[in-house]
C-alpha positions as CSV (number, residue, x, y, z in Angstrom):
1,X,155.2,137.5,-64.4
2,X,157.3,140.9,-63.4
3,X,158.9,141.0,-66.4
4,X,156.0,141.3,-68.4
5,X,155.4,144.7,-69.4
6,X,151.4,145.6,-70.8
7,X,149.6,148.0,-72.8
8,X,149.3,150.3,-70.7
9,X,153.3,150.4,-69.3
10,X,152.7,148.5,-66.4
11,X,154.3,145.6,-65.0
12,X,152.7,143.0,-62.9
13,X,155.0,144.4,-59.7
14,X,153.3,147.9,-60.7
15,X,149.9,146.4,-60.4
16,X,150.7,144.5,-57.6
17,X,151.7,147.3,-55.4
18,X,148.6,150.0,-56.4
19,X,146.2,147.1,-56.3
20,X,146.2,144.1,-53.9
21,X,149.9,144.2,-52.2
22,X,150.3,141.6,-49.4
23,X,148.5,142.5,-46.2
24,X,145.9,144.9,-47.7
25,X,142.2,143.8,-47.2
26,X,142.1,142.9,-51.2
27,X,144.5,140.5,-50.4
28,X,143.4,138.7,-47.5
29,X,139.9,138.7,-49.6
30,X,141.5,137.3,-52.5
31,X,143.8,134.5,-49.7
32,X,139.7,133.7,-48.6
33,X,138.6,133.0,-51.5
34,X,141.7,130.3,-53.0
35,X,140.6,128.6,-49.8
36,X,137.0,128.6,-50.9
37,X,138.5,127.3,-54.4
38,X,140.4,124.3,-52.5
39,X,137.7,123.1,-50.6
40,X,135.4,122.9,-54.0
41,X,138.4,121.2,-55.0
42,X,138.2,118.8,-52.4
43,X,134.7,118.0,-52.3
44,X,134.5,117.7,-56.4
45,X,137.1,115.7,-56.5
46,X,136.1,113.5,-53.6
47,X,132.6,113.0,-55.4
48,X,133.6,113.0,-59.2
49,X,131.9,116.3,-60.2
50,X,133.6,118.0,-63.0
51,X,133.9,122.1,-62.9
52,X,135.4,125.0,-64.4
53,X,137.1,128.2,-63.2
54,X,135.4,131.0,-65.0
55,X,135.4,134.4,-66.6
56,X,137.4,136.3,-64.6
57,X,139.4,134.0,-63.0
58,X,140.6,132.1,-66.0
59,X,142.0,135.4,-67.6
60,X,143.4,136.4,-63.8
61,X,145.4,132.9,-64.4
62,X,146.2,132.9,-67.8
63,X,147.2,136.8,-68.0
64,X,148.1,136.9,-63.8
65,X,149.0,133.8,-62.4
66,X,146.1,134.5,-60.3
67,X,143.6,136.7,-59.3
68,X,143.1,140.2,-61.6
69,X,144.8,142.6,-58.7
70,X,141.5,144.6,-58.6
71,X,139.6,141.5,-59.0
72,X,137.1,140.8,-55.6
73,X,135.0,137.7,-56.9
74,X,135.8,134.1,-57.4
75,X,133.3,132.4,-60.0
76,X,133.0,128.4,-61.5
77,X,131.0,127.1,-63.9
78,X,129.1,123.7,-64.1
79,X,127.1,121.4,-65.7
80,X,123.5,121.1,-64.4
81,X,124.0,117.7,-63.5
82,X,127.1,118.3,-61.7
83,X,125.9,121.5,-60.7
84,X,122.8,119.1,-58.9
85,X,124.7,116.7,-57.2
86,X,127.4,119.6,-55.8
87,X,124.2,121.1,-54.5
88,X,123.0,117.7,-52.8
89,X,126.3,116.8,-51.4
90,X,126.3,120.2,-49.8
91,X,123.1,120.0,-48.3
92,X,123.9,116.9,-46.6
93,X,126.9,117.8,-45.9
94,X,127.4,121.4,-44.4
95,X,130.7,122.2,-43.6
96,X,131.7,124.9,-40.5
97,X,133.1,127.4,-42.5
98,X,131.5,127.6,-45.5
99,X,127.4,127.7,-46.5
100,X,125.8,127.0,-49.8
101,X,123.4,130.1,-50.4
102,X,120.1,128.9,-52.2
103,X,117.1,129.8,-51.8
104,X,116.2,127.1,-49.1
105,X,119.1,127.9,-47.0
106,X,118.9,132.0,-47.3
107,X,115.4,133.2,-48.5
108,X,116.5,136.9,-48.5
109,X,118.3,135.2,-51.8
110,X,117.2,135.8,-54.9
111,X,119.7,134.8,-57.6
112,X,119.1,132.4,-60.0
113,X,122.7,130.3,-59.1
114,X,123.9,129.1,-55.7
115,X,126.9,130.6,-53.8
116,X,129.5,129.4,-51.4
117,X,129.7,131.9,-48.4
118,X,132.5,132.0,-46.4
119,X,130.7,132.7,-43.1
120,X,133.7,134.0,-41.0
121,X,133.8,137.2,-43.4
122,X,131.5,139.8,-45.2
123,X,130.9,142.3,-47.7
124,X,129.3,145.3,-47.0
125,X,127.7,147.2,-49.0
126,X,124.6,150.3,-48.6
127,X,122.3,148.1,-50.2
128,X,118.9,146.8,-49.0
129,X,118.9,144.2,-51.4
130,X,122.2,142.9,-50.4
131,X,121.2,143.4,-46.7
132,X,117.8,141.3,-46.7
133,X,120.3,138.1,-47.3
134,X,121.4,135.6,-43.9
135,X,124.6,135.3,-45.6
136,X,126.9,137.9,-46.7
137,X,130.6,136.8,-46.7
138,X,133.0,136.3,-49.3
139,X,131.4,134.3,-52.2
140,X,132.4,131.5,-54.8
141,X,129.9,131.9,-57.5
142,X,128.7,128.6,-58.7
143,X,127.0,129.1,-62.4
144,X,125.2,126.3,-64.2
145,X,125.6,126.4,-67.6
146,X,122.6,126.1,-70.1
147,X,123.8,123.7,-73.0
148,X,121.7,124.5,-76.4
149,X,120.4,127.8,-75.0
150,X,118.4,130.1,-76.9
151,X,119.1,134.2,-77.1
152,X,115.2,134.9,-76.8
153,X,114.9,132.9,-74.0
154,X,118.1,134.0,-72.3
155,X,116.5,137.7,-73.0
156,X,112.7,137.1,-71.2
157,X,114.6,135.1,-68.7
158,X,116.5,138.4,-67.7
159,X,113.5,140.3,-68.0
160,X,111.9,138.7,-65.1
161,X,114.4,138.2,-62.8
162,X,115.6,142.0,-63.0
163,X,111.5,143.3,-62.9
164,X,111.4,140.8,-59.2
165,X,114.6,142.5,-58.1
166,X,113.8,146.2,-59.0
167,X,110.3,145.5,-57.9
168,X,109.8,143.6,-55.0
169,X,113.1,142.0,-53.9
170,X,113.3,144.1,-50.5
171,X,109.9,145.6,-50.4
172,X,107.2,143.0,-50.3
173,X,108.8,139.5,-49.5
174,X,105.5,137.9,-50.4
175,X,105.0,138.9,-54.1
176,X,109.1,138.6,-54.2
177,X,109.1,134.7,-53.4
178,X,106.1,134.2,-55.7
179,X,107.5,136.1,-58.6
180,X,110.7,134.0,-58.1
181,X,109.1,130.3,-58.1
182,X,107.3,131.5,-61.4
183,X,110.2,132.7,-63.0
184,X,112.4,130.1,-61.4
185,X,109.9,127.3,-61.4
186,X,108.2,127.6,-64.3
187,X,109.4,130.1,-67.1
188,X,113.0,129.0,-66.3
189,X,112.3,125.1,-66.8
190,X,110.3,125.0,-69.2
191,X,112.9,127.3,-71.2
192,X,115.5,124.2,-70.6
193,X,113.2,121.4,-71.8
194,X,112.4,123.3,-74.8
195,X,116.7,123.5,-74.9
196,X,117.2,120.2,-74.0
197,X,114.9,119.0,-76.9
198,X,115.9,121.8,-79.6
199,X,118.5,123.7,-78.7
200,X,122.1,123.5,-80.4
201,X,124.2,121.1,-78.0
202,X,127.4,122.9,-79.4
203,X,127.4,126.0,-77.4
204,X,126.2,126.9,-74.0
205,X,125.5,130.0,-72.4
206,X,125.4,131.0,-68.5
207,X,122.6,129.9,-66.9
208,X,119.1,131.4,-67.7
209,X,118.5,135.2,-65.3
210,X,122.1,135.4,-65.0
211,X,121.7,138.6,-66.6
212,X,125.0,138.2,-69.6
213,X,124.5,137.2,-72.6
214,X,127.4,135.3,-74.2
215,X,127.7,132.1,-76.0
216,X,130.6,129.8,-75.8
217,X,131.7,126.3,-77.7
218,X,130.9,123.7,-74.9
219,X,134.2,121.9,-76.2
220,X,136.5,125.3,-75.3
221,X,135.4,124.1,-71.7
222,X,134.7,120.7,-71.4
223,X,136.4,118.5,-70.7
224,X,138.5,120.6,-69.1
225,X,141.7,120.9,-68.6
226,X,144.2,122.3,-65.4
227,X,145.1,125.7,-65.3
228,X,147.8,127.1,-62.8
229,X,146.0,129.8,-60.7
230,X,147.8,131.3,-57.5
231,X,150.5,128.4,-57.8
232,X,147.5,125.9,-57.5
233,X,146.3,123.7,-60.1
234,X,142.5,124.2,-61.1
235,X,140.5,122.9,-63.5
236,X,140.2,125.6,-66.3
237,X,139.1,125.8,-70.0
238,X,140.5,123.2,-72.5
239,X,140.8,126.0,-74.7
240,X,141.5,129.1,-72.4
241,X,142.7,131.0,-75.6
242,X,139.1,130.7,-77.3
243,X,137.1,131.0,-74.5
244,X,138.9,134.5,-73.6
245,X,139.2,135.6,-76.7
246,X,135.0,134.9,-77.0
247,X,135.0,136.8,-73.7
248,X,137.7,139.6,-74.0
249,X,138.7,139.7,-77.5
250,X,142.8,141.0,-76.8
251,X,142.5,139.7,-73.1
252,X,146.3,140.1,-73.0
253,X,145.5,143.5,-72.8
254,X,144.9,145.8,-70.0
255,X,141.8,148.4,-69.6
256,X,142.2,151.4,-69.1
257,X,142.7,152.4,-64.9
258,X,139.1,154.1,-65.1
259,X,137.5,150.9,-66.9
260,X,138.8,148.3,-63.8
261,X,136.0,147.1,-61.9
262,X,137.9,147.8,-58.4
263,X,136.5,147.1,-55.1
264,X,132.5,146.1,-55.4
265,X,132.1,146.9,-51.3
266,X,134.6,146.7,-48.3
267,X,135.2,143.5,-46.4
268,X,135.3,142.3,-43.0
269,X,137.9,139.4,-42.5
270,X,138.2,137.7,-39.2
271,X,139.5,134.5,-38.9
């Protein structure tokens, strides 16, 4: 990867060294979260549930080997019904270093996906929001993806879930939880039956109140496919080229140093 010289006349060494050299915190963030990886690996695996590295991580591998160096987030994809039974196996299953963040196990959370929280690190961040959750350590976001979506839908969907959080999300934990089994509980289901039943199986969308808009072919994913990522084998896209190109248009290409989305909050690592 050193040889490879980018748009902007930097070499993967170059990046390497301003961004996430071995031993800096990046690092050890980025060495936390491959473990988080493996053991969804492992437990996937172990119980047949098919997943996807995503966004982010797919170009890190395809463009990297790895993570983006500025890159402090790990995120998979899912099908709901895989997405289902990861959650179920979790909750019967707790491991000692990680957590599954839902709403039952954390309600200071509030997103509309589950996380995997390491729960011997944390981010930290000024943020009351971020604050009001039990867990707050490195994260594996787990997305489920809604197949036959609708861009209305997607767009109300959004709507509420960023009116809760600017609203009441840290101010009034009672209207907060109410708002958020109406918009997850009802608006948000009833959206995926009407999907289910009309929508266009061909493309899928992240999961509605993620917040992105973006609509992929279903078979640029699934099935997957492996995909080399920090000299492990993951699986990835089946079509990484379309799916980045649907995400990043010239992903081979680097933005420019102001436009890289470096360091979200500071960590604390212990082991």
């Amino acid at each position: 990867m050193s040889a490879i010289t980018y748009n902007t006349g930097e070499t993967e060494d170059d990046l390497r060294k301003e961004y996430n050299p071995e031993g800096s915190t990046l690092r050890m963030a980025q060495y936390r979260m491959l473990e988080m990886l493996l053991f969804i690996r492992k437990v996937c695996s172990e119980q047949n549930i098919e997943w996807c590295l995503e966004g982010g991580n797919v170009l890190g591998a395809v463009r990297h080997g790895g993570f983006i160096p500025w890159d402090d987030d790990a995120d998979i994809i899912m099908r709901r019904r895989d997405y289902r039974k990861f959650i179920d196996y979790m909750e019967t299953n707790p491991s000692d270093r990680f957590v599954l963040q839902t709403k039952k196990t954390d309600p200071g959370y509030y997103g509309s996906w589950v996380v995997l929280r390491d729960l011997k690190s944390e981010y930290v961040k000024d943020s009351l929001q971020h604050n009001k959750k039990k867990y707050r350590g490195l994260q594996v976001d787990i997305f489920p993806i809604e197949e036959g979506s609708f861009k209305l839908f997607y767009a109300i969907s959004n709507r509420l879930h960023n009116f809760n959080m600017q609203t009441f999300v840290g101010k009034n934990d009672l209207l907060a939880n109410l708002f958020f089994l109406f918009e997850q509980g009802v608006v948000c289901k009833l959206f995926r039956v009407i999907s289910r039943f009309l929508g266009d199986k061909r493309y899928f969308s992240y999961e509605y109140g993620h917040g992105h808009w973006k609509r992929f072919s279903l078979n640029s994913c699934f099935p997957t496919s492996m995909i080399l990522f920090e000299d492990e084998y993951f699986p990835g896209p089946n079509n990484p080229d379309d799916y980045l190109k649907c995400l990043y248009k010239n992903y081979m290409d680097l933005p420019a140093k102001d436009q890289r989305n470096c360091h979200q909050a500071d960590y604390k690592i212990w082991n």
